[in-house]
C-alpha positions in Angstrom: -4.9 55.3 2.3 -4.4 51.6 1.9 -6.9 49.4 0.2 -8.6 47.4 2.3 -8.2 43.6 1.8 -9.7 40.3 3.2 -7.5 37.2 4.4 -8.4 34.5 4.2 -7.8 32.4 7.5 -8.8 28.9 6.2 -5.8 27.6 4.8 -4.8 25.9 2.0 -6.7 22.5 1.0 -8.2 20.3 -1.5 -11.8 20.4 -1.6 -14.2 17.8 -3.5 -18.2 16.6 -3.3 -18.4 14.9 -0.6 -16.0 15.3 1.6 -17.8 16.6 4.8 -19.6 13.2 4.6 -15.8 11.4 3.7 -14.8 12.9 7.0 -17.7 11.9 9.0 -17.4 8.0 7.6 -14.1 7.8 9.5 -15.3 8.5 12.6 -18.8 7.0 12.1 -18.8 3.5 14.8 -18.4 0.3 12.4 -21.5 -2.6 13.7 -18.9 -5.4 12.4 -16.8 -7.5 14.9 -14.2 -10.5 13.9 -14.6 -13.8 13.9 -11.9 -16.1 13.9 -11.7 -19.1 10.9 -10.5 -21.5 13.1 -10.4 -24.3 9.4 -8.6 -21.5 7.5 -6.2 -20.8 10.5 -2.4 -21.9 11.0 -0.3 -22.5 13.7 -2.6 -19.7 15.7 -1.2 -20.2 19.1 1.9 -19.5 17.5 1.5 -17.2 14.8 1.5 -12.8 15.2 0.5 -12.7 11.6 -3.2 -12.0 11.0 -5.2 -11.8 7.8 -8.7 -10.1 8.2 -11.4 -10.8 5.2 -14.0 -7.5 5.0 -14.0 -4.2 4.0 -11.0 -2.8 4.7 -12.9 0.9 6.5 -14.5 -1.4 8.5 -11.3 -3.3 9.4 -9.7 0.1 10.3 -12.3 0.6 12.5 -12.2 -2.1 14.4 -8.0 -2.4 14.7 -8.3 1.0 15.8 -9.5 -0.5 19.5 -6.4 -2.6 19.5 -3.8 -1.1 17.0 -4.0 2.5 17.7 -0.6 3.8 17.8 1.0 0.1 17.7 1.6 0.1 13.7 5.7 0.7 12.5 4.9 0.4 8.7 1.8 0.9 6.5 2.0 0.2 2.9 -1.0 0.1 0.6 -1.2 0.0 -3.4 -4.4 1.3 -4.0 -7.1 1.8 -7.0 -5.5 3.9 -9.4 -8.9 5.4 -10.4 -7.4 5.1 -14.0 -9.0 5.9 -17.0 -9.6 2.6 -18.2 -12.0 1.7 -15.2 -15.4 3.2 -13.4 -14.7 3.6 -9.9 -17.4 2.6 -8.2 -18.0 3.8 -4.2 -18.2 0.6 -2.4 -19.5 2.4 0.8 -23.1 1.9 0.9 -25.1 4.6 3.2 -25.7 2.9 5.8 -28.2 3.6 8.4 -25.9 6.1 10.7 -25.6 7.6 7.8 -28.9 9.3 7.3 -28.4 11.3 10.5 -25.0 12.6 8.9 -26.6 13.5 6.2 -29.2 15.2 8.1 -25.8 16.9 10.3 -24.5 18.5 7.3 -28.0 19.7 5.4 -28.0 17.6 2.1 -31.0 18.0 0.6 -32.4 15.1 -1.8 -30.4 16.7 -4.8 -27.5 17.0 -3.0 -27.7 13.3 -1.9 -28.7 12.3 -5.6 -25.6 14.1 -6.5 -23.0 12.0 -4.3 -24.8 8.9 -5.1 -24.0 9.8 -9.0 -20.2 10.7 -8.4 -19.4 7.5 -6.3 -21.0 5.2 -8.8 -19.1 6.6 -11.6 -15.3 7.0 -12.2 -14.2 10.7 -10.7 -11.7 12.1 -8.1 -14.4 13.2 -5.9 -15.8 9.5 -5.8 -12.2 8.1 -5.3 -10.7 10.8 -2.8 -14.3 10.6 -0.9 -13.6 6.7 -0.9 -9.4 7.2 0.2 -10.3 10.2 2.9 -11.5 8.4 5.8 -9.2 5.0 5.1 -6.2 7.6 5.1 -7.2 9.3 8.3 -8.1 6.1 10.1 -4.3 4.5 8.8 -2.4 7.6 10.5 -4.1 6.7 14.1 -2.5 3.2 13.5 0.6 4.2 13.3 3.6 4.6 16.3 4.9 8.1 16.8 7.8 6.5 14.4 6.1 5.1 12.0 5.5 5.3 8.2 2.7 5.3 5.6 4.0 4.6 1.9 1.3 4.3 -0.7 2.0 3.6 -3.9 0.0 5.6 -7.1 0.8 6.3 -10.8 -0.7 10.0 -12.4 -4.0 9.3 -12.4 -4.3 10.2 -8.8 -1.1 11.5 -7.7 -1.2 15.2 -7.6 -5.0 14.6 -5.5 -3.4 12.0 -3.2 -0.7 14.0 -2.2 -2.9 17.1 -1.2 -4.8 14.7 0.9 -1.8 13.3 2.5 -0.2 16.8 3.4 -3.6 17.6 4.8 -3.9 14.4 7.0 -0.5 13.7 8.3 0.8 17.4 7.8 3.0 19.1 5.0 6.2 18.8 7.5 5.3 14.7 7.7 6.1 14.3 4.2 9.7 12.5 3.8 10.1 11.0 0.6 8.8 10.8 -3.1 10.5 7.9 -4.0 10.2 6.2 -7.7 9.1 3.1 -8.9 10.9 2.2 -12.4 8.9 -0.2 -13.2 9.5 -0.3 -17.2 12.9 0.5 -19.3 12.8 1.1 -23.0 11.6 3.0 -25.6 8.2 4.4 -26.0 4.7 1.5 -26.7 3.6 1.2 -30.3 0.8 2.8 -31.0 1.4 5.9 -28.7 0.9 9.6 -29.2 3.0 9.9 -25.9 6.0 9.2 -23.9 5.6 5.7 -22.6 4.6 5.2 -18.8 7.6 3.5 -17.0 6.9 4.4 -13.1 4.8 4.4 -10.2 5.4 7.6 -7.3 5.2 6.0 -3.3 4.5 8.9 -1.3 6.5 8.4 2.3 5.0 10.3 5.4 5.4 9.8 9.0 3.4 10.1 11.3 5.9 12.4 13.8 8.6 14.4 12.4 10.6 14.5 15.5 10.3 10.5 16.4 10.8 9.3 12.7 13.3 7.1 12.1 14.9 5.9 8.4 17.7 3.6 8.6 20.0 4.1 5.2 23.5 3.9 7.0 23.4 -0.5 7.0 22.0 -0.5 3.3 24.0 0.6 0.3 23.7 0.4 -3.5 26.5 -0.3 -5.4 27.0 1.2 -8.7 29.5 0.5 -11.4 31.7 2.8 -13.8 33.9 1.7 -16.9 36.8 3.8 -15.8 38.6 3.9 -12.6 38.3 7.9 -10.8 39.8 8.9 -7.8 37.3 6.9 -4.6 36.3 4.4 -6.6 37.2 0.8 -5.8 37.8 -2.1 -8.0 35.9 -5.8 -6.9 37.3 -9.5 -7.2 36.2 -9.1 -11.3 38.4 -5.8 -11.7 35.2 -3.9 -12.1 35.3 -0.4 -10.7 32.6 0.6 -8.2 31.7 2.8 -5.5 29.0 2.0 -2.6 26.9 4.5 -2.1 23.2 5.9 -0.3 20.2 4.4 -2.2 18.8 6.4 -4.1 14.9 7.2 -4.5 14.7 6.2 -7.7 14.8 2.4 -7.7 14.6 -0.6 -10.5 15.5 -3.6 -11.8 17.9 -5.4 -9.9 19.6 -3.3 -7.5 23.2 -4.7 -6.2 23.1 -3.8 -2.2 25.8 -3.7 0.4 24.6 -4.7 3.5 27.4 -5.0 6.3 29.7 -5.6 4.0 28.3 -8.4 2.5 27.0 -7.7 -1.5 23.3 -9.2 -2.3 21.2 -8.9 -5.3 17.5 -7.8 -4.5 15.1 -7.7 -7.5 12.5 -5.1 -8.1 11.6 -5.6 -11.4 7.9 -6.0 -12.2 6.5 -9.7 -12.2 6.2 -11.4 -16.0 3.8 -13.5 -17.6 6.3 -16.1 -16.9 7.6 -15.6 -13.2 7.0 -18.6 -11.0 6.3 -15.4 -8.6 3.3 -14.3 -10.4 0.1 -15.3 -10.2 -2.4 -15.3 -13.0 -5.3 -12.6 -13.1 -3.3 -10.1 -11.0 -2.2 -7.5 -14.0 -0.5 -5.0 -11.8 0.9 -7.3 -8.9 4.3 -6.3 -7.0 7.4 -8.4 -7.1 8.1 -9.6 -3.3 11.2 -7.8 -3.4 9.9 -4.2 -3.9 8.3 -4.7 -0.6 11.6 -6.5 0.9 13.1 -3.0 0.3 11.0 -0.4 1.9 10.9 -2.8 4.7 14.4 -3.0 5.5 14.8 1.1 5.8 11.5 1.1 8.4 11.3 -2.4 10.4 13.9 -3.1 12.6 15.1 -7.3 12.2 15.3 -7.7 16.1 12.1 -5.9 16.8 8.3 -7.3 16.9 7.1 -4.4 14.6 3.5 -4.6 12.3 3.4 -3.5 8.8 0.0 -3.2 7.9 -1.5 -3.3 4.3 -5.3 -3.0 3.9 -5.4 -3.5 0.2 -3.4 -6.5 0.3 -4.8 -8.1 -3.2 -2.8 -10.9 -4.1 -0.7 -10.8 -0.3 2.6 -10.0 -2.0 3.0 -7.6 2.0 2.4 -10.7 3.7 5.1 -13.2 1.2 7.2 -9.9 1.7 7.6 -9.6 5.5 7.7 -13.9 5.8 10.9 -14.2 2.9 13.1 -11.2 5.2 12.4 -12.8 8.1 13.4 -16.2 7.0 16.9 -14.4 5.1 17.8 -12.3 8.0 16.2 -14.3 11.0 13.9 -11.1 12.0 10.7 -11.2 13.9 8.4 -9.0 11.8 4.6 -9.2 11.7 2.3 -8.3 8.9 -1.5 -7.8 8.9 -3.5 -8.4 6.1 -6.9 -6.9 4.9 -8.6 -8.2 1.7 -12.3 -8.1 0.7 -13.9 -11.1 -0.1 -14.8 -9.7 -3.6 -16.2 -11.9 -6.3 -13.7 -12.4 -9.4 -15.9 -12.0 -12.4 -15.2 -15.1 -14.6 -16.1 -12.6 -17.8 -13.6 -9.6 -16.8 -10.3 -11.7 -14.9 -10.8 -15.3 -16.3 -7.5 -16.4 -15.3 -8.0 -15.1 -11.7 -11.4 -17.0 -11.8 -9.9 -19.9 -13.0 -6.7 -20.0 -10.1 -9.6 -20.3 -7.9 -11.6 -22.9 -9.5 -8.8 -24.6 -10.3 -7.3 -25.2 -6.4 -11.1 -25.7 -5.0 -11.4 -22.2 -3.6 -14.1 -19.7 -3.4 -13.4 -17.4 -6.3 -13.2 -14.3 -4.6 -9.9 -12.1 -4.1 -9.4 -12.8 0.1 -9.5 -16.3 -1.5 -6.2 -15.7 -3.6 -4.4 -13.7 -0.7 -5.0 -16.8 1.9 -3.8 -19.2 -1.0 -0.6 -17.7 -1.9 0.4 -16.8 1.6 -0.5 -20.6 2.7 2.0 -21.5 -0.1 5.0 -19.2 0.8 4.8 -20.7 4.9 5.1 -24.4 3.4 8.4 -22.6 2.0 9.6 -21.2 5.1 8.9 -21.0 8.5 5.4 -18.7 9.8 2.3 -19.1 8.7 -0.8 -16.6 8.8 -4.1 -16.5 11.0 -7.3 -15.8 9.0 -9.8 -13.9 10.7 -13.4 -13.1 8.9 -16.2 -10.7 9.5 
């Protein structure tokens, strides 16, 4: 006789404290509306760009009413929840929120409990804090759009449970590599130096995805010639072939036959690119990158970013339009969160420097202003 045995029928997922109540925040109503800043404004009769100042679950909220299903491209570099920082859940428990609680029988401990895991640094507090942004990004998106969000270890092997649960295992496309750092390993290490960042790739339908890899080539060089290989104007032998998804440095492209050098090396202390305060910023040309593969030049399509820090997205999407003449739009959503003098003093001091509020939105609206006096488009602030 056969042993009797119990299935189980509820799949496989990746469960953490607080969740049920993660789940419930995305589709809890937001109370906030916009209000446009008409003095921080440019060219708005004009102007698709848009740069929103709030919390960004709130702002996915409200875009849903207007965005849902209109978004080509997210990308988003999120906290890393690293070990170096406390995490703390920004989402305060609002007053909807005692009736969810009530919905899904937390008792006073239980409640305790959360409010001790968000305020301290933890993958429960962190996931609970990524869940509902995650789930409110994918109803942004077109049938062929993207999300790319960029993580290091900390939080990569969570993330990607909670993506494959969200958008669907078959939606993932692309694990695609970041080599950020070349060299040997730091001083004073007990372990292999850290020299990338993973950016997960999912779409948001399988069937209507779209990845355009045939116009965009990378060009690599040998020191002997082989049979396919070609030899340029230098005698240097080369073949052109697909990008691969491990990128770095300066990558030589092909693009319609024409060769171009696009940089995706990290910003340095010493870049005119950089700005002071922002330790893990993105060069502009990491973004330039993923954008070309997803947004087509002809084509009014959004890329969205809701954790737009220091508006490299919005720099991004305003330099490729200006090289290849496209009509890309960006949205921007930034916090106005204070810069504490003590913990980012040159950050602090940008600020106090150019007359600003010393908050983060503050930086993004600054650095964006000063990339449109470079080229042509500007950005609309909007502010809860």
């Amino acid at each position: 006789m056969a042993a009797n045995s119990n299935s189980n029928d509820q799949g496989y997922e990746l469960t953490f404290a607080g969740k049920g109540l993660a789940r419930a925040m995305a589709d809890s109503p937001t109370g906030y509306e916009l209000k446009t800043r008409w003095d921080q404004s440019k060219d708005f009769d004009n102007t698709a760009n848009v740069v929103i100042r709030g919390d960004n679950l709130d702002v996915l909220k409200i875009l849903y009413q207007n965005y849902f299903g209109k978004v080509k491209m997210i990308y988003i570099d999120p906290p890393y929840n690293t070990r170096g920082e406390n995490f703390v859940y920004k989402d305060d428990f609002r007053q909807s929120d005692a009736s969810l609680i009530e919905e899904f029988g937390m008792n006073e401990e239980t409640t305790d409990f959360l409010h001790n895991v968000f305020g301290t640094r933890s993958h429960s507090g962190w996931l609970s804090f990524m869940y509902p942004r995650l789930k409110l990004a994918r109803s942004l998106l077109t049938d062929d759009g993207v999300l790319l969000v960029q993580i290091d270890s900390n939080s990569s092997h969570s993330l990607k449970l909670i993506l494959d649960e969200i958008f669907g295992e078959s939606n993932f496309k692309e694990e695609i590599i970041w080599e950020y750092r070349t060299g040997g390993m730091p001083a004073k290490s007990n372990c292999f130096g850290k020299k990338h960042d993973t950016i997960f790739a999912y779409s948001k339908q399988s069937s209507s995805y779209q990845f355009d890899n045939k116009s965009l080539k990378e060009r690599i060089y040998y020191e002997n010639d082989f049979f396919g290989c070609q030899t340029d104007a230098q005698g240097r032998y080369y073949v052109d072939v697909k990008v691969r998804d491990i990128i770095g440095g300066d990558i030589e492209t092909v693009e319609n036959g024409e060769v171009k050098i696009l940089s995706v090396k990290p910003l340095i202390n010493m870049s005119k690119e950089r700005i002071d305060g922002f330790a893990t910023q993105k060069p502009s040309g990491l973004i330039k990158f993923l954008a070309k593969f997803y947004l087509e030049r002809n084509e009014r399509q959004v890329l969205l970013d809701f954790f737009a820090g220091s508006g490299t997205t919005g720099d991004a999407v305003m330099q490729l339009n200006a090289e290849d003449g496209g009509n890309r739009k960006f949205i921007l959503v930034q916090s106005d969160e204070e810069i504490d003098p003590e913990k980012s003093e040159a950050a602090h001091k940008y600020c106090t420097d150019r007359n600003i509020e010393p908050v983060i939105s503050s930086i993004t609206l600054e650095r964006l202003n000063r990339a449109g006096e470079k080229i042509v488009g500007g950005g609309v602030n909007l502010q809860m």
